[in-house]
MIGUSE-592496 format. One record per residue (C-alpha): residue number from 1; residue in one letter; x, y, z. Coordinates in steps of 0.05 Angstrom, whole numbers. Layout:
REM residues N
num NUM&residu A&east X&north Y&up Z .
...
This chain:
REM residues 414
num 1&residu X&east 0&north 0&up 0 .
num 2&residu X&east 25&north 75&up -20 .
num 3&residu X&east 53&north 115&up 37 .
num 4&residu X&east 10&north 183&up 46 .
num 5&residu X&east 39&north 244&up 52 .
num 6&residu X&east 16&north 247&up 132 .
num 7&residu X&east 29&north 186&up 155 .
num 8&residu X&east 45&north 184&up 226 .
num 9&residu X&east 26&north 246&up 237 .
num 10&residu X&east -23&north 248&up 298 .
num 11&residu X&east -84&north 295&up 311 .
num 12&residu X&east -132&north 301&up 373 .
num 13&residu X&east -196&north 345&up 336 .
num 14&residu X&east -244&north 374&up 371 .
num 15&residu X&east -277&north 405&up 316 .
num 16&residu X&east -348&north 426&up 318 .
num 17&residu X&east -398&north 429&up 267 .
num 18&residu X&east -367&north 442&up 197 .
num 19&residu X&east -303&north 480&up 198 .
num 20&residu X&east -261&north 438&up 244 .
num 21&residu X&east -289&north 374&up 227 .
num 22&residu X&east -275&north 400&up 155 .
num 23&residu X&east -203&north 414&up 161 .
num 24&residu X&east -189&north 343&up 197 .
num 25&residu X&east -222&north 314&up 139 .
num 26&residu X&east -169&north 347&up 92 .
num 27&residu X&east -104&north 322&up 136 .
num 28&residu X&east -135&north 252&up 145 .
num 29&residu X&east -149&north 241&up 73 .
num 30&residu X&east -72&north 257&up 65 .
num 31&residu X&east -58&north 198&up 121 .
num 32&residu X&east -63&north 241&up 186 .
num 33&residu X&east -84&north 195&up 239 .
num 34&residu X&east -139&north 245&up 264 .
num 35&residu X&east -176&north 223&up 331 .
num 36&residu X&east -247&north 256&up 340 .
num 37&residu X&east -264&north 270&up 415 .
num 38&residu X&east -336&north 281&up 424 .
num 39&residu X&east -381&north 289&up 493 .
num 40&residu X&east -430&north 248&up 501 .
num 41&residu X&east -482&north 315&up 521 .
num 42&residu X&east -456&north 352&up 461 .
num 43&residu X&east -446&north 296&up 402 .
num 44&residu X&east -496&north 341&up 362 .
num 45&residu X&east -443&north 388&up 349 .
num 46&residu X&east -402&north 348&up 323 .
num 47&residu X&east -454&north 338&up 262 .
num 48&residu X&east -482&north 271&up 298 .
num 49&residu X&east -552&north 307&up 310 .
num 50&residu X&east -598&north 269&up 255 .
num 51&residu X&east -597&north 308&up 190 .
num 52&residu X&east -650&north 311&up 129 .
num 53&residu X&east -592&north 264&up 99 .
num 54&residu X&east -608&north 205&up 139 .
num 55&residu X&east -608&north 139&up 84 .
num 56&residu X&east -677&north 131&up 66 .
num 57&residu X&east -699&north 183&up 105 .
num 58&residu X&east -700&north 145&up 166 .
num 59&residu X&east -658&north 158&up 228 .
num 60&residu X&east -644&north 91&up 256 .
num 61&residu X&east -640&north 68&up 324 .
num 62&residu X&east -567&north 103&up 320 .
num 63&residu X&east -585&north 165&up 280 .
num 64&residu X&east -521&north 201&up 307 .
num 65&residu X&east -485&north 143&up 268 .
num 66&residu X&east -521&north 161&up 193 .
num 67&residu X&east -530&north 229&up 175 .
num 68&residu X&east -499&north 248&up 111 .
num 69&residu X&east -470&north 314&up 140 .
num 70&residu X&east -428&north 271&up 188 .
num 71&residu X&east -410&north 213&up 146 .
num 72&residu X&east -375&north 264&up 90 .
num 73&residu X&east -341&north 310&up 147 .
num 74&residu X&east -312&north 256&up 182 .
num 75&residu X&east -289&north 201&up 142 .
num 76&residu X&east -224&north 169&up 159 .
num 77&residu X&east -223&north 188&up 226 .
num 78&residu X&east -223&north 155&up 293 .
num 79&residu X&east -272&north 176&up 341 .
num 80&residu X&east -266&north 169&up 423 .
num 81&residu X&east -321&north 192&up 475 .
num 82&residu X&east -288&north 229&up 532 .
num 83&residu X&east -323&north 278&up 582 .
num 84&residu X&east -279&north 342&up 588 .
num 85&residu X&east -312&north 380&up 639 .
num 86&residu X&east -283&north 345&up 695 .
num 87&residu X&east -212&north 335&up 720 .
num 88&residu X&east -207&north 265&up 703 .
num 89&residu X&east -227&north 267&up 634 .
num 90&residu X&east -172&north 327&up 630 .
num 91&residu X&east -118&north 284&up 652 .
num 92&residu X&east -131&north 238&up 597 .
num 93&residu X&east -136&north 285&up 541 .
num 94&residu X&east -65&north 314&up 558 .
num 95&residu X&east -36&north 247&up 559 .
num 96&residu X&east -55&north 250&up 481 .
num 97&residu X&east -28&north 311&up 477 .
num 98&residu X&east 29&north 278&up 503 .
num 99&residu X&east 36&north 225&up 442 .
num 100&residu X&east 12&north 278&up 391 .
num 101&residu X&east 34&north 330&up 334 .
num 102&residu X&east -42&north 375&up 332 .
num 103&residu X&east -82&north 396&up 373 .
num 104&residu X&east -154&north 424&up 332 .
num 105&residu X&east -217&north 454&up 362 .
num 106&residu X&east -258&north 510&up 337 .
num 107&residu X&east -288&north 522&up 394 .
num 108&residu X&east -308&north 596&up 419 .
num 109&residu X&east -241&north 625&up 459 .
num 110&residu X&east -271&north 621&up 521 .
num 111&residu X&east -286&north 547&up 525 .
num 112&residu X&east -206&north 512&up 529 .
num 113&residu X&east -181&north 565&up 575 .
num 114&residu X&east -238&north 542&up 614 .
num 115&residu X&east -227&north 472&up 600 .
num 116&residu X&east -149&north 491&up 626 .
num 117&residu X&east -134&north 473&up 557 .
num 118&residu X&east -109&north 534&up 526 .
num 119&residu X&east -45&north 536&up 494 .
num 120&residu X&east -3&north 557&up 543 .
num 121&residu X&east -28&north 508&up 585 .
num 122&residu X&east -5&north 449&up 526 .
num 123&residu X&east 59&north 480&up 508 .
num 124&residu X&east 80&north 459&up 584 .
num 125&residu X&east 53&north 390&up 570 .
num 126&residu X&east 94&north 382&up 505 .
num 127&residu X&east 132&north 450&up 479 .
num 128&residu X&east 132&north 428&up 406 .
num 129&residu X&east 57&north 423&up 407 .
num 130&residu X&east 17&north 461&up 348 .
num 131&residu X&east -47&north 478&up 363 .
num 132&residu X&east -107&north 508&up 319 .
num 133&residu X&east -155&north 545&up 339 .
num 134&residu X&east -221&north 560&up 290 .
num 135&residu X&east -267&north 615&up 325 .
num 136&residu X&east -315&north 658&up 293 .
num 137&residu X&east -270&north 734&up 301 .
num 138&residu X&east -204&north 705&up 325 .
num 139&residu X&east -172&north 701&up 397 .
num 140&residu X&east -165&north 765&up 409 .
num 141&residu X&east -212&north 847&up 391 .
num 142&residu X&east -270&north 871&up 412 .
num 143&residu X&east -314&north 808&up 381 .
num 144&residu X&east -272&north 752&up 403 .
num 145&residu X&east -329&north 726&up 454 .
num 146&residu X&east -382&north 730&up 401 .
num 147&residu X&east -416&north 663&up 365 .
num 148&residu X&east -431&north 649&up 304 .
num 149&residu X&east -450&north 605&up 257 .
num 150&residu X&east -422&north 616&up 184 .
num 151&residu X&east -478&north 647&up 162 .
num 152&residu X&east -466&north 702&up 213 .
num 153&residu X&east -395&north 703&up 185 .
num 154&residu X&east -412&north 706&up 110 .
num 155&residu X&east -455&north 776&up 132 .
num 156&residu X&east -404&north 796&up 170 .
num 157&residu X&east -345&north 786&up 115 .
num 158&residu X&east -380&north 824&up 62 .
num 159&residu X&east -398&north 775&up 27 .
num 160&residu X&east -474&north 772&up 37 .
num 161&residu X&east -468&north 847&up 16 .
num 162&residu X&east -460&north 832&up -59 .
num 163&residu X&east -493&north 775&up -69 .
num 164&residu X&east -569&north 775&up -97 .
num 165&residu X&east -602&north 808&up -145 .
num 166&residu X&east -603&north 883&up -157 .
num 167&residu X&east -633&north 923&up -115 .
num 168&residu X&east -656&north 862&up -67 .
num 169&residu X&east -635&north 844&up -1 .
num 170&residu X&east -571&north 812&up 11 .
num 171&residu X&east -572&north 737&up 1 .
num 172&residu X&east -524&north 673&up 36 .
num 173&residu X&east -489&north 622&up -7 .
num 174&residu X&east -527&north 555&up -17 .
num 175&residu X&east -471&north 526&up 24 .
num 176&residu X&east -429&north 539&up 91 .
num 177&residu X&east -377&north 583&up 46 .
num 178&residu X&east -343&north 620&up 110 .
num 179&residu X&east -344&north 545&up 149 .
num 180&residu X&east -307&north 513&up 78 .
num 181&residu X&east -261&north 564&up 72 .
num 182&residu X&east -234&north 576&up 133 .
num 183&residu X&east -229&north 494&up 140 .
num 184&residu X&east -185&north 493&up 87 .
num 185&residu X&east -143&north 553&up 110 .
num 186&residu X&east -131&north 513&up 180 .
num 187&residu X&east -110&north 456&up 142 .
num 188&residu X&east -60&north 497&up 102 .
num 189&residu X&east -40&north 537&up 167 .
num 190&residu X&east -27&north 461&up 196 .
num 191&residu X&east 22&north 440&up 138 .
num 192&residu X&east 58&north 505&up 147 .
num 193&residu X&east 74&north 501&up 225 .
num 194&residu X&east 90&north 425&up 215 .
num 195&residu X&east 143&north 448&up 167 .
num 196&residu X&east 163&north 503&up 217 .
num 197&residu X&east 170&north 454&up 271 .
num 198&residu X&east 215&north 410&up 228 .
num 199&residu X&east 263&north 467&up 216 .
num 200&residu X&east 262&north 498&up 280 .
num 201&residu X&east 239&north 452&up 336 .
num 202&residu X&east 186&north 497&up 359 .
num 203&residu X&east 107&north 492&up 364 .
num 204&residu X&east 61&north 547&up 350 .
num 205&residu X&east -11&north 573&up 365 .
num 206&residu X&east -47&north 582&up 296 .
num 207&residu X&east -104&north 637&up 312 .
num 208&residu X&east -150&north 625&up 247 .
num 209&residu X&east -220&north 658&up 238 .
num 210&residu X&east -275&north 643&up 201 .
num 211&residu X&east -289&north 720&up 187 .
num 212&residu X&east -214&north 733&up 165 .
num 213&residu X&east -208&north 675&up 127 .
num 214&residu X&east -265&north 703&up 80 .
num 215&residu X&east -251&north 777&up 78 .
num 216&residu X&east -190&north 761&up 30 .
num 217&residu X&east -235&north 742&up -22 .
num 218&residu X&east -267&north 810&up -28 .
num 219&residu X&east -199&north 841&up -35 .
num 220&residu X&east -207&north 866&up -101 .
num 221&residu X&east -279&north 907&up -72 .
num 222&residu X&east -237&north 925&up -8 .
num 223&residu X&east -186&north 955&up -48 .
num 224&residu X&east -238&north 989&up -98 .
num 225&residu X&east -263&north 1027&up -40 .
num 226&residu X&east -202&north 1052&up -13 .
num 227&residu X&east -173&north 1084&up -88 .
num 228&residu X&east -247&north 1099&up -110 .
num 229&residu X&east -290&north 1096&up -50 .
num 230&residu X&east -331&north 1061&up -85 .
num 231&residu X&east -373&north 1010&up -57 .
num 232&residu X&east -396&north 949&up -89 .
num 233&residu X&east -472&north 932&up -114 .
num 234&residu X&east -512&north 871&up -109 .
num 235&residu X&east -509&north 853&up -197 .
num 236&residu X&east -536&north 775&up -193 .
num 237&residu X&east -510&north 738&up -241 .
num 238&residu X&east -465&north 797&up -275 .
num 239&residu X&east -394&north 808&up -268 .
num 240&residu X&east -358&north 876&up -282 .
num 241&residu X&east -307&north 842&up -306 .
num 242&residu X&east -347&north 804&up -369 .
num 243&residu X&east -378&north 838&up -431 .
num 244&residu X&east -431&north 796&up -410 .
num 245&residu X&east -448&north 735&up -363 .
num 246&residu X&east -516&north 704&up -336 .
num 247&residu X&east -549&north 641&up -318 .
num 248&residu X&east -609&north 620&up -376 .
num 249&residu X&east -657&north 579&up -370 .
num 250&residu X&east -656&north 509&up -416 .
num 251&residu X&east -710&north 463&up -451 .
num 252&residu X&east -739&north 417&up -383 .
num 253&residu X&east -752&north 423&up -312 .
num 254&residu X&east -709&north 476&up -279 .
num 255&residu X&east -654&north 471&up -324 .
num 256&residu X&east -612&north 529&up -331 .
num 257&residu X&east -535&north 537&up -356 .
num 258&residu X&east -493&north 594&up -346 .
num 259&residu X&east -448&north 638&up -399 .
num 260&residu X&east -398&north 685&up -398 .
num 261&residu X&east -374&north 721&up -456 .
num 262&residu X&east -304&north 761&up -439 .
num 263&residu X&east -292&north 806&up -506 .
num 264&residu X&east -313&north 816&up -576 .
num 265&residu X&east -267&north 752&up -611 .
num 266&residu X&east -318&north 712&up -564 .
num 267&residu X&east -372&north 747&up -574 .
num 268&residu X&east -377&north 736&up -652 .
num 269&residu X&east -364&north 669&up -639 .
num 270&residu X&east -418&north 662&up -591 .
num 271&residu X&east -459&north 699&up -644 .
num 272&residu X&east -427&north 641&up -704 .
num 273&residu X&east -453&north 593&up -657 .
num 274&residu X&east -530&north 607&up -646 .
num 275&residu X&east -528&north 614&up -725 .
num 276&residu X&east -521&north 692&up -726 .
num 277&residu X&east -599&north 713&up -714 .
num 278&residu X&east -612&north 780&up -735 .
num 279&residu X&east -615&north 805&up -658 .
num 280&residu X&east -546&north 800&up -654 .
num 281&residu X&east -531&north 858&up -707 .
num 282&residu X&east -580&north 912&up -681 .
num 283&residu X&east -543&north 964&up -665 .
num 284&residu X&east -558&north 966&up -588 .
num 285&residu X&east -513&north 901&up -584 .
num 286&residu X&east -451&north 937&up -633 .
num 287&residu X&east -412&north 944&up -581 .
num 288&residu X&east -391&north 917&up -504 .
num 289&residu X&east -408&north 980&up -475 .
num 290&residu X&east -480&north 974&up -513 .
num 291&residu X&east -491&north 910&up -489 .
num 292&residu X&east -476&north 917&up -420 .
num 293&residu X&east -523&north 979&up -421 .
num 294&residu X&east -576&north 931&up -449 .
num 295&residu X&east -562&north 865&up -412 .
num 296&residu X&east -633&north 849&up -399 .
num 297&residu X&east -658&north 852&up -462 .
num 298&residu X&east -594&north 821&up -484 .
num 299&residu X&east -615&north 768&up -427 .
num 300&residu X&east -672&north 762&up -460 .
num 301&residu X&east -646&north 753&up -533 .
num 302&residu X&east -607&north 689&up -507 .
num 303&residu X&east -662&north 662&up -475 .
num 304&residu X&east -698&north 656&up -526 .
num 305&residu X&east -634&north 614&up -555 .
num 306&residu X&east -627&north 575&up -491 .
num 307&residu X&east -688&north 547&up -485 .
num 308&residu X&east -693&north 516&up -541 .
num 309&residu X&east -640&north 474&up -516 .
num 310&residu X&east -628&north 420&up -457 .
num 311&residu X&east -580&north 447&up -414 .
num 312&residu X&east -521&north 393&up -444 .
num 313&residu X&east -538&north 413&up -514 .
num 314&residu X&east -528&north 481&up -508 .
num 315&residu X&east -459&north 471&up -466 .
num 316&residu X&east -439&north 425&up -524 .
num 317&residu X&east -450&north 472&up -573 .
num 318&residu X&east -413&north 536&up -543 .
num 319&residu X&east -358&north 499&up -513 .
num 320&residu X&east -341&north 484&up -586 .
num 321&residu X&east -344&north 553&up -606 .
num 322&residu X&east -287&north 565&up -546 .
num 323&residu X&east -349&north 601&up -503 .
num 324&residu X&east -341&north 596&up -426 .
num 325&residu X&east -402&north 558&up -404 .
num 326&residu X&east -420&north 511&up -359 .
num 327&residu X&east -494&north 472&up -342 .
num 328&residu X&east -517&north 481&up -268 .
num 329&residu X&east -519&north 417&up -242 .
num 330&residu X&east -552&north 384&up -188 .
num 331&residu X&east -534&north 337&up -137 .
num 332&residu X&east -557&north 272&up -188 .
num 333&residu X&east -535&north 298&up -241 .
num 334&residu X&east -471&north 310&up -208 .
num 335&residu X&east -470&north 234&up -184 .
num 336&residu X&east -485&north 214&up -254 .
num 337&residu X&east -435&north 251&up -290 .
num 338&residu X&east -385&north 211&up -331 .
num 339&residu X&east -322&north 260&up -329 .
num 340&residu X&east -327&north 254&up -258 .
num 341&residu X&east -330&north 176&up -255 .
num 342&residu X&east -276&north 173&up -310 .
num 343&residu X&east -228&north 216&up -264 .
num 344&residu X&east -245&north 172&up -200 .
num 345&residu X&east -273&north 229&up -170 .
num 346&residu X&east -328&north 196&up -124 .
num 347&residu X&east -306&north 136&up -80 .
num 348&residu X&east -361&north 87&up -58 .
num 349&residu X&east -351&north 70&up 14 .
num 350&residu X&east -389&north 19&up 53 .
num 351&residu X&east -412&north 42&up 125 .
num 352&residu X&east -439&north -14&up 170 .
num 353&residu X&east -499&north 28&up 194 .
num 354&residu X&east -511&north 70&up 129 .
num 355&residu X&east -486&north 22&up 75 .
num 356&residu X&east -445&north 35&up 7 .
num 357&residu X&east -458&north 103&up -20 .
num 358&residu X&east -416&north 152&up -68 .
num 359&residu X&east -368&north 193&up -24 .
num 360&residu X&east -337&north 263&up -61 .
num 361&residu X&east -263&north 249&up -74 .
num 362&residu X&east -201&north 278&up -61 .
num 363&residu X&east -201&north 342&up -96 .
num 364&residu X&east -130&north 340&up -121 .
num 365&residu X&east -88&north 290&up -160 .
num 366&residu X&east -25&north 274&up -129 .
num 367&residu X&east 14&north 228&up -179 .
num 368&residu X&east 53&north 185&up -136 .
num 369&residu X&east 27&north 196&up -64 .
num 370&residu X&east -57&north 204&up -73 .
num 371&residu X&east -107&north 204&up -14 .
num 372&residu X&east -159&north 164&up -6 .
num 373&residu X&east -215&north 145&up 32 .
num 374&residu X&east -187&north 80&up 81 .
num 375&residu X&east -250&north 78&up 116 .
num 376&residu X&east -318&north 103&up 132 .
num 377&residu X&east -339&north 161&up 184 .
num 378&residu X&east -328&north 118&up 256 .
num 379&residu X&east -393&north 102&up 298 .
num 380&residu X&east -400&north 140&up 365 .
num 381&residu X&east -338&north 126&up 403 .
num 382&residu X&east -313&north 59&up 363 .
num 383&residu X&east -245&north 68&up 378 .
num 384&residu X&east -240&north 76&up 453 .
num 385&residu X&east -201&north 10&up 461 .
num 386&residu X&east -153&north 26&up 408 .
num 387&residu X&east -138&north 103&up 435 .
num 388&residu X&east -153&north 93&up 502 .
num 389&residu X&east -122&north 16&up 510 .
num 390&residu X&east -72&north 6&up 454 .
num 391&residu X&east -50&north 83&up 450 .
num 392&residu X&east -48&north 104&up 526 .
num 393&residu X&east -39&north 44&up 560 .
num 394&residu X&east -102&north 33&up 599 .
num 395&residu X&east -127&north -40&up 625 .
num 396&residu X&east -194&north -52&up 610 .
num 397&residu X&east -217&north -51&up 685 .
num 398&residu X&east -189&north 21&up 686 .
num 399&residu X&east -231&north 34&up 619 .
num 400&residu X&east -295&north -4&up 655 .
num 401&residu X&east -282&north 50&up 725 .
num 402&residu X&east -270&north 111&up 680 .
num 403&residu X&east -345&north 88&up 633 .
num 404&residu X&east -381&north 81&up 706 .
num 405&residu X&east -355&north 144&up 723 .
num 406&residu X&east -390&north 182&up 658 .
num 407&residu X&east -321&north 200&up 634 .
num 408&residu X&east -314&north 151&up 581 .
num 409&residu X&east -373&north 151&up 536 .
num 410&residu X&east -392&north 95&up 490 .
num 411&residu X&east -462&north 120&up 463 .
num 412&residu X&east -485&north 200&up 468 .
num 413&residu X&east -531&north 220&up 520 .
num 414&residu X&east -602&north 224&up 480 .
């Protein structure tokens, strides 16, 4: 079997919700050995509570086992259930820090200080330690005790500010953006201190928020304001930086495909390929300037084009003629597509409560060291006897005490 890139590289995740669990995804795909502790009061958190995605639309007699929101964030993970609220528990946890490279929570600041788990407190326990910490506004200003969810965050960032339609109210992505984002940036952030440490010796405290991680991609408005002041507008679909672009509605049941058209070479080829109709040559379309002032009916002028067309047909046809374009896809048609089959995109993986089901990939292609998914999302606490027996050392009468005492967990509290 291929070495990964991570192997033997250990993390203790504490990740909540999406952007922890998110970013421990990322370094176990890459052979991290990432071990998931989770309370048995607050396994909800963790993405256990039961989702709309439960198979068949039925939660189970372990539904905190088969939502599809937990099953894609946490695959190839181990998973312990350890009560950190009281001293014992504590103990335990640092003794993994002990035999560890990360420590990952995303937690608001508050909550490891209180634990007496901040980083100060870890660096004592082993000085090399690197530890990352996800919060909504950071560790430190005026908002670092405020919660949020990334929704909150994607208000927050800006980026809620221009997106939606012309003059209409601000609108969120269809997705966690802030919570993807700022996974991926902790996972990067990771890789970056690990080479540090390497060099150097030395551990460091990565202070990573969701907020922060988005602004960045609103630089270009940002820095638009301060040389214009010049705020951005909500445009929809439109771009400033096209002649044209906008999403058209196709032949069939809330099909749509979306086209952008960058400057004139492309736009008389996008006018060669719809057969030149006599729209195209009024003089209200003669130039980009003209056509930008008359998008809509422009807009409407495609249309007509589009929907005449399944979505497929009409990406076939402009993608010959060198047009940017590209059908909106949903989530079956996405599962069905052959490009991403052919490229081994989706990996099926077999769950023993959920069953065999088409996992998203690794998003990269690494030619001689690829990820891959070695095994499913782990049941609620599966692997206390492996982390807590094999890993630490405890006897199975110590493990049986410490379960009686509520701070080992083997199912969640319902």
């Amino acid at each position: 079997m291929t070495e990964l890139p991570l192997d033997g590289l250990r993390i203790i995740s504490l990740g909540q919700v999406y952007a922890g669990p998110y970013a421990g995804k990322l370094l176990a795909d890459m052979g991290a050995e990432v071990i998931k502790i989770e309370s048995a009061v607050r396994s909800g958190r963790g993405g256990r509570k039961p989702q709309p995605g439960d198979p068949d639309g039925r939660p189970g007699e372990t539904p905190y086992n088969r939502s599809a929101y937990y099953n894609e964030l946490n695959r190839n993970k181990y998973a312990v259930g350890l009560d950190l609220s009281g001293e014992h528990g504590r103990e335990i946890f640092k003794k993994l820090v002990r035999i560890s490279d990360v420590v990952l929570e995303n937690f608001s600041p508050r909550v490891m200080a209180n634990f007496g788990l901040d980083y100060p407190t870890l660096r004592q326990i082993k000085p090399e330690i690197i530890m990352v910490s996800i919060s909504a506004y950071g560790q430190t200003g005026p908002y670092r005790d405020y919660v949020s969810f990334g929704r909150g965050i994607e208000a927050m960032s800006g980026l809620s500010q221009v997106t939606g339609y012309e003059d209409s109210q601000p609108l969120a992505p269809g997705i966690a953006y802030a919570d993807a984002t700022a996974g991926l940036h902790a996972a990067f952030a990771t890789l970056v201190a690990l080479h540090h440490r390497r060099r150097t010796g030395k551990g460091e405290h990565i202070d990573l928020s969701l907020r922060e991680s988005l602004i960045p991609l609103l630089g270009e408005h940002l820095l638009d304001y301060s040389m214009n002041r010049r705020s951005p507008q909500r445009r929809g679909n439109r771009d400033s930086s096209a002649m044209f672009q906008g999403c058209y509605r196709c032949r069939g049941d809330d099909a749509w495909i979306a086209i952008a058209i960058c400057d004139d070479g492309e736009w008389r080829a996008f006018c060669s390929a719809l057969d030149n109709p006599p729209w195209t040559t009024e003089e209200r379309f003669a130039t980009s300037s003209r056509r930008q002032q008359n998008q809509r009916d422009l807009d409407r002028n495609i249309e007509r084009w589009t929907t005449g067309h399944r979505p497929d047909e009409a990406m076939c046809i402009l993608q010959q003629a060198g047009i940017r374009v590209g059908t909106v896809s949903s989530a079956d048609e996405l599962t069905r597509d052959p490009h991403l089959w052919e490229r081994d995109f989706f990996e099926m993986v077999t769950h023993p409560e959920v069953g065999t089901h088409a996992h998203p990939g690794i998003s990269w292609k690494l030619s001689h060291t690829p990820g891959r998914i070695r095994m499913p999302a782990p049941r609620f606490a599966e692997h206390n006897d492996y982390v807590f027996g094999e890993l630490l050392g405890m006897s199975r009468e110590e493990l049986a005490k410490l379960a009686g005492e509520g701070v080992i967990a083997r199912v969640p509290l319902q």
